[in-house]
DOPA-444007 format. One record per residue (C-alpha): x, y, z; residue in three letters. Coordinates in Angstrom, 3 decimals. Last residue first. Example, Ala and Ser with C-alpha at 12.3 -4.5 7.8 and 13.67 -1.06 7.14 Angstrom:
{X = 13.670; Y = -1.060; Z = 7.140; code = SER}
{X = 12.300; Y = -4.500; Z = 7.800; code = ALA}
END
This chain:
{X = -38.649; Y = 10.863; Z = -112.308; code = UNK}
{X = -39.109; Y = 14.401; Z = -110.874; code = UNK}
{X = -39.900; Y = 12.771; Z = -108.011; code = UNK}
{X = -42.760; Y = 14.131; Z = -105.049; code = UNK}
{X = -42.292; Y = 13.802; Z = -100.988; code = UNK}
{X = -41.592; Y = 17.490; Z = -101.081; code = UNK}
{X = -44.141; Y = 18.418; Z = -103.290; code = UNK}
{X = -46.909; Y = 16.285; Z = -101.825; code = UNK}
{X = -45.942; Y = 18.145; Z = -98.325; code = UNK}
{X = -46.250; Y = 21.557; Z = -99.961; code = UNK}
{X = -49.839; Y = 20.644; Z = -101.395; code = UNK}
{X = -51.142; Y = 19.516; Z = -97.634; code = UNK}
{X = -50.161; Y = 22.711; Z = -96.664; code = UNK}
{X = -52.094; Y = 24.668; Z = -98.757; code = UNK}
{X = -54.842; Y = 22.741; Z = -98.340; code = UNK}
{X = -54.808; Y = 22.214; Z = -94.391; code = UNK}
{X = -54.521; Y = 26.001; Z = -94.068; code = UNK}
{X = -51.478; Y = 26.979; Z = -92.059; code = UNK}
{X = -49.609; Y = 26.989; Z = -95.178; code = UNK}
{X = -51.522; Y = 30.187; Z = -96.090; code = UNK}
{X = -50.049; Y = 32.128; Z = -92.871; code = UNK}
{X = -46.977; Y = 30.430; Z = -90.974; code = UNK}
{X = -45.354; Y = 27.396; Z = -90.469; code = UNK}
{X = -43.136; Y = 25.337; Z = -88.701; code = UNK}
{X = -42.056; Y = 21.527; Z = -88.419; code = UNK}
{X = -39.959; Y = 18.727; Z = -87.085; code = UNK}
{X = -38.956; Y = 15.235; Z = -88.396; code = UNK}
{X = -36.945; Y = 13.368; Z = -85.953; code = UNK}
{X = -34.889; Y = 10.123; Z = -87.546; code = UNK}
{X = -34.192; Y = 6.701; Z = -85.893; code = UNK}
{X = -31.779; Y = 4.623; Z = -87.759; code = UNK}
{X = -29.399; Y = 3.910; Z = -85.179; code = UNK}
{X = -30.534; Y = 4.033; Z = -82.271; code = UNK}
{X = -28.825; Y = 3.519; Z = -79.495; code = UNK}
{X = -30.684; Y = 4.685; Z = -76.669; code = UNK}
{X = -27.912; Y = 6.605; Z = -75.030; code = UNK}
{X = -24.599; Y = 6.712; Z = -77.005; code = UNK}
{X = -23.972; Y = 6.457; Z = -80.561; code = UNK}
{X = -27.688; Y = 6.977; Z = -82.441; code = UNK}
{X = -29.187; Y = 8.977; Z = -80.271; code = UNK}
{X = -26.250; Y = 12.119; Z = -79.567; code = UNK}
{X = -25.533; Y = 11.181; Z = -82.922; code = UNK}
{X = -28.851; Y = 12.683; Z = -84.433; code = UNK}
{X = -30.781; Y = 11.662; Z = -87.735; code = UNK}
{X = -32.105; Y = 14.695; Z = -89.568; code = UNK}
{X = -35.555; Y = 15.993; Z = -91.434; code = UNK}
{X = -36.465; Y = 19.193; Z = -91.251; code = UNK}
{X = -39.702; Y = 20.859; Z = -92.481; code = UNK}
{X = -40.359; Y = 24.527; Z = -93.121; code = UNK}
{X = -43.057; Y = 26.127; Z = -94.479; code = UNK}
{X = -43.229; Y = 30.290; Z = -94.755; code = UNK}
{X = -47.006; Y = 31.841; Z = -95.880; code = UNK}
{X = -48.276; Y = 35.201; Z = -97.516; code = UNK}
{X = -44.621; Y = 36.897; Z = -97.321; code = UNK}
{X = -42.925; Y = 39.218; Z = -95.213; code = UNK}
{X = -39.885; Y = 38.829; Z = -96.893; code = UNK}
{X = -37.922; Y = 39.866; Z = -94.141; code = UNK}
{X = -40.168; Y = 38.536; Z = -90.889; code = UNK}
{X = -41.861; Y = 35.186; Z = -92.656; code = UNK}
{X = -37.713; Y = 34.243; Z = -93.772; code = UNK}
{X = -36.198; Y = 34.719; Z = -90.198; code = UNK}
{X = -38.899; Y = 33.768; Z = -88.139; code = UNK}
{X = -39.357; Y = 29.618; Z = -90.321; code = UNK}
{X = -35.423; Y = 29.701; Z = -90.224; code = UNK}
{X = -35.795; Y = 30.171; Z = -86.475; code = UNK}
{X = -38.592; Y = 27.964; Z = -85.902; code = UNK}
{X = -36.759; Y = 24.873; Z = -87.331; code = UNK}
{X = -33.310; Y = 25.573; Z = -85.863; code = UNK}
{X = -35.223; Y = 25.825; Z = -82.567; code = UNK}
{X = -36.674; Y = 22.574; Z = -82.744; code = UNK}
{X = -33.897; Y = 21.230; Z = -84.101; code = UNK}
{X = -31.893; Y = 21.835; Z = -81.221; code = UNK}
{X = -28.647; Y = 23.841; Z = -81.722; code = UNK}
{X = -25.105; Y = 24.605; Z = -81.082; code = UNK}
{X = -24.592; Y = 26.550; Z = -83.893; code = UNK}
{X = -23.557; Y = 26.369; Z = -88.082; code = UNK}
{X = -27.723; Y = 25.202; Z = -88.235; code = UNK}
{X = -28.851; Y = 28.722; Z = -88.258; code = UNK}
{X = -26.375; Y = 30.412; Z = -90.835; code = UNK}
{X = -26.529; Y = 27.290; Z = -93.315; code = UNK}
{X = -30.463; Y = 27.224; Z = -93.356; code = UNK}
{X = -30.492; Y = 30.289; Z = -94.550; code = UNK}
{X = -27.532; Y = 29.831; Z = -97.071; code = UNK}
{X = -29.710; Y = 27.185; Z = -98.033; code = UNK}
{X = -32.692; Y = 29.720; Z = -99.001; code = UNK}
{X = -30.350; Y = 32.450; Z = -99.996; code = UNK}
{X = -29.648; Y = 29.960; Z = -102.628; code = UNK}
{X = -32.917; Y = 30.840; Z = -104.258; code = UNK}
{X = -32.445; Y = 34.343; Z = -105.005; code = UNK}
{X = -35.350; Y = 36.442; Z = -103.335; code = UNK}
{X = -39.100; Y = 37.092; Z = -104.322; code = UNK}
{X = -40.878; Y = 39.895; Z = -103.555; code = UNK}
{X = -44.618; Y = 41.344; Z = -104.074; code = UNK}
{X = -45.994; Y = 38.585; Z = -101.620; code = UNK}
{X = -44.231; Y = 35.455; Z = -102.205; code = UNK}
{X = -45.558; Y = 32.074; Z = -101.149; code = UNK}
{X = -42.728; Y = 30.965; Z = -99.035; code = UNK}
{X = -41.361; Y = 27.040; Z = -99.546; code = UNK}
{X = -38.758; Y = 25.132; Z = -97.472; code = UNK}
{X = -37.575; Y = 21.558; Z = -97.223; code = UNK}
{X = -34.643; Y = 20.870; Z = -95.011; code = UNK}
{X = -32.350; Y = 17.305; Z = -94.939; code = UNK}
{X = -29.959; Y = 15.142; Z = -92.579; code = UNK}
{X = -27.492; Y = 15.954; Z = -89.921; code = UNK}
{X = -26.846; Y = 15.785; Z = -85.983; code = UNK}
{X = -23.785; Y = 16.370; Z = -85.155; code = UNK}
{X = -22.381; Y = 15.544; Z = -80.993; code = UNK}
{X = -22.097; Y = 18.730; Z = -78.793; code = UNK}
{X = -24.193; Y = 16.743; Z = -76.498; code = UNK}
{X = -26.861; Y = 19.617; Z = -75.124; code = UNK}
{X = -25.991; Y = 21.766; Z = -78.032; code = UNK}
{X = -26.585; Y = 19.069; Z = -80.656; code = UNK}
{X = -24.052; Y = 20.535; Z = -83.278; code = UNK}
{X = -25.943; Y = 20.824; Z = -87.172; code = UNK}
{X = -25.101; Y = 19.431; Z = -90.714; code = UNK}
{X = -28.571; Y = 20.197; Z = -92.816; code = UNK}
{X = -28.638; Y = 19.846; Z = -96.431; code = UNK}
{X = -31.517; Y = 21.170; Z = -98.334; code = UNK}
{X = -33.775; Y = 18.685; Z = -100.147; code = UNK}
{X = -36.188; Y = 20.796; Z = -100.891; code = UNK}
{X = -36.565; Y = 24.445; Z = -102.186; code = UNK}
{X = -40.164; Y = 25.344; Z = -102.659; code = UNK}
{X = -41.880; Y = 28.776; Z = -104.176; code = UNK}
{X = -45.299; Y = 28.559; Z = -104.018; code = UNK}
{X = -47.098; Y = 30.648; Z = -106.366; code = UNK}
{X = -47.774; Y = 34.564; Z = -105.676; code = UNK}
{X = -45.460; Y = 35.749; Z = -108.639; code = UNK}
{X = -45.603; Y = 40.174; Z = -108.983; code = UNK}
{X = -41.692; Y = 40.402; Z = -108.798; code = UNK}
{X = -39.783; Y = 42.990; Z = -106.422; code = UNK}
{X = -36.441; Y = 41.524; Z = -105.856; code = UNK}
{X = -34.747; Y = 40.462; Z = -102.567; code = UNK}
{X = -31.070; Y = 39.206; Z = -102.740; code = UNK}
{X = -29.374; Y = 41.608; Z = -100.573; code = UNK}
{X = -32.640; Y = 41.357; Z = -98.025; code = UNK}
{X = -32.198; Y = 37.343; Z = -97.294; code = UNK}
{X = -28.321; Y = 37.491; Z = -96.663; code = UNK}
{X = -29.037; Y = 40.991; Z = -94.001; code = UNK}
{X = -32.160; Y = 38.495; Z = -92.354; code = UNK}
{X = -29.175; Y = 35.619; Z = -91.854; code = UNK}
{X = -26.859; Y = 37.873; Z = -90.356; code = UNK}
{X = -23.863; Y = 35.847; Z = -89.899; code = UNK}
{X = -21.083; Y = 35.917; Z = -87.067; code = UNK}
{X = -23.178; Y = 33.120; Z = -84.741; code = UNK}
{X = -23.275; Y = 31.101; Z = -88.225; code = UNK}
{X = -19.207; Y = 30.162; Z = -87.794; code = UNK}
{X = -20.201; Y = 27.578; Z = -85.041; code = UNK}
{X = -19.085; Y = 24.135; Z = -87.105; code = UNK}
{X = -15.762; Y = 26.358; Z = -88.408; code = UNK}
{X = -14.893; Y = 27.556; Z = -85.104; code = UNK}
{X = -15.413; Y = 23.736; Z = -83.348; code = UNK}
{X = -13.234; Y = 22.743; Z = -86.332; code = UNK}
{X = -10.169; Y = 25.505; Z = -86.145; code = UNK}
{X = -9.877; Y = 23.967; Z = -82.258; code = UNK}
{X = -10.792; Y = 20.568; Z = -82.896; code = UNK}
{X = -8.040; Y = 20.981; Z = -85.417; code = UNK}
{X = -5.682; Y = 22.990; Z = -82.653; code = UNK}
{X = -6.170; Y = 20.600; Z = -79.976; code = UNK}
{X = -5.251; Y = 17.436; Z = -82.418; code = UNK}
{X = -2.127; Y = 18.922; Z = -83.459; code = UNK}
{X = 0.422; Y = 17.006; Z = -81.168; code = UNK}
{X = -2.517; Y = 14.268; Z = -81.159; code = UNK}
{X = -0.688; Y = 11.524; Z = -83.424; code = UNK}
{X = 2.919; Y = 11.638; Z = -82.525; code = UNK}
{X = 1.975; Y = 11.906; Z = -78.835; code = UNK}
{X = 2.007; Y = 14.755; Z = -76.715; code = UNK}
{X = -1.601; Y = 14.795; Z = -75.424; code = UNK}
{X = -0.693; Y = 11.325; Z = -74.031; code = UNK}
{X = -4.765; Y = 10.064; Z = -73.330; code = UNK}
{X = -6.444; Y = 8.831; Z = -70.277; code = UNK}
{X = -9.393; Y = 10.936; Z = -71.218; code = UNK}
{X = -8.590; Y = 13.624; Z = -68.336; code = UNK}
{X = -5.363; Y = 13.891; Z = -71.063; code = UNK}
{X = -7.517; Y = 14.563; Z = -73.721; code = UNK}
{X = -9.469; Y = 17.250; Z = -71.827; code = UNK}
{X = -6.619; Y = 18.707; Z = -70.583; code = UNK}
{X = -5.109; Y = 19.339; Z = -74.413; code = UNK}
{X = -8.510; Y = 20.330; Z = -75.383; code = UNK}
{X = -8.158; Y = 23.586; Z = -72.811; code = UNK}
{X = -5.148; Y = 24.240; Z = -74.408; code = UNK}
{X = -6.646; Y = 24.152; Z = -77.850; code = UNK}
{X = -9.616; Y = 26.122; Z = -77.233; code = UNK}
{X = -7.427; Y = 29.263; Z = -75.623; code = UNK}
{X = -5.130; Y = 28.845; Z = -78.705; code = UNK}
{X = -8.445; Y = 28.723; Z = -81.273; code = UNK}
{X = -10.037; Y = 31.574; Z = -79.323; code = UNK}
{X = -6.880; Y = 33.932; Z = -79.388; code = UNK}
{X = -5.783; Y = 33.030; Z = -83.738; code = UNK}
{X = -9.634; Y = 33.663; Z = -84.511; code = UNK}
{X = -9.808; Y = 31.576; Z = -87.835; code = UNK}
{X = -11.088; Y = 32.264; Z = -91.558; code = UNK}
{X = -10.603; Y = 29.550; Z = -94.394; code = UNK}
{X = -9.362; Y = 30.223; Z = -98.046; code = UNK}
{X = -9.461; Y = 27.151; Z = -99.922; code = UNK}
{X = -8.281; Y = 27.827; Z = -103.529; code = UNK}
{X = -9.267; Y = 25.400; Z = -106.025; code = UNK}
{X = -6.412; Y = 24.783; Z = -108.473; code = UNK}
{X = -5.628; Y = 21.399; Z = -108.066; code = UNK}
{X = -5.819; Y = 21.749; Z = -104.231; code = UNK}
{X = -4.476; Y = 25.213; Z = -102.688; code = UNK}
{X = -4.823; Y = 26.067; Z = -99.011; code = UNK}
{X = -5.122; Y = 29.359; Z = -97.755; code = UNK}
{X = -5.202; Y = 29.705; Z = -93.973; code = UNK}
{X = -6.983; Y = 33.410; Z = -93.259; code = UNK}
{X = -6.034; Y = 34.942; Z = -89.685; code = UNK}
{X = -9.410; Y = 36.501; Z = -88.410; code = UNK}
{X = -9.465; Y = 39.271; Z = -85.652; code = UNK}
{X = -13.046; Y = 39.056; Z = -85.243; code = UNK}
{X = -15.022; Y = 36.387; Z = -86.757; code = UNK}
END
């Protein structure tokens, strides 16, 4: 973010070291401090004096992915290597913003490429995922846009993505409902034969027990 003021915060030994735009969180906070009093709220209160300011630092943290160039994580890790197996990485943790709610929505991401001369480091995968879903999103789009990113820098024979997540915006207001989740999917090249992809799905549905 532009203009960052780090907050370091020490717990038994593990330094914290977070990054914050001093102007957006003030202009966030006072607009938060309306927003609680339009609630019915006391903005001034023991317990909300700081409140503005955490949503504030929060909202920054939940949105940091805007500042990240997912394709520039994917092509610092990228190595030439001759394997033209699927590569899968499941079980990925999603936490995502709703953008027509601003409520989270949150659950799991299951990826495989079949590599095509290069390979790249396997958390680049998550980070990935990490870039897109720190926005306001739909997981529509979040699905298609990890699917783009990783088929357009590795250019490789076939990208699957599947995303699994239950969403606030459903479960605590509207319809109510609680243990609904949306599944969504994307993919590209060899997974969009009905072999390939039927092997991916088995993989990600499959225990190591």
């Amino acid at each position: 973010m532009s203009n960052p003021t780090d907050f370091n915060e020490e717990l038994d030994g593990y330094v914290k070291i977070d990054q914050y735009n001093t102007q957006h969180v003030e202009r966030i906070a006072d607009h938060y401090k309306d927003i609680l009093a339009a609630l019915g709220e006391n903005p001034n209160r023991e317990g909300l004096l700081k409140t503005p300011e955490r949503v504030a630092k929060a909202l920054q943290f939940l949105t940091h992915g805007y500042d990240i160039d997912a394709a520039a994580v994917l092509r610092g890790a990228m190595f030439e290597e001759e394997y033209s197996q699927m590569v899968v990485v499941k079980d990925i943790e999603v936490y995502s913003m709703c953008e027509h709610h601003m409520l989270p929505f949150f659950g799991k991401a299951h990826i495989a490429y079949i590599p095509n001369g290069h390979i790249v480091g396997l958390s680049k995968i998550p980070r990935v995922v990490d870039i897109y879903a720190r926005r306001l999103q739909v997981q529509e789009r979040l699905t298609n846009e990890i699917r783009d990113c990783i088929q357009q820098t590795l250019n490789p024979a076939g990208v699957a993505v599947v995303i699994e997540c239950k969403h606030m915006c459903m479960a605590m207001r509207g319809v109510q409902k609680q243990n609904s989740v949306t599944t969504t999917s994307a993919f590209t090249g060899a997974f969009q034969s009905d072999v390939t992809r039927s092997e991916f799905l088995r993989l990600i549905t499959a225990s190591l027990d």
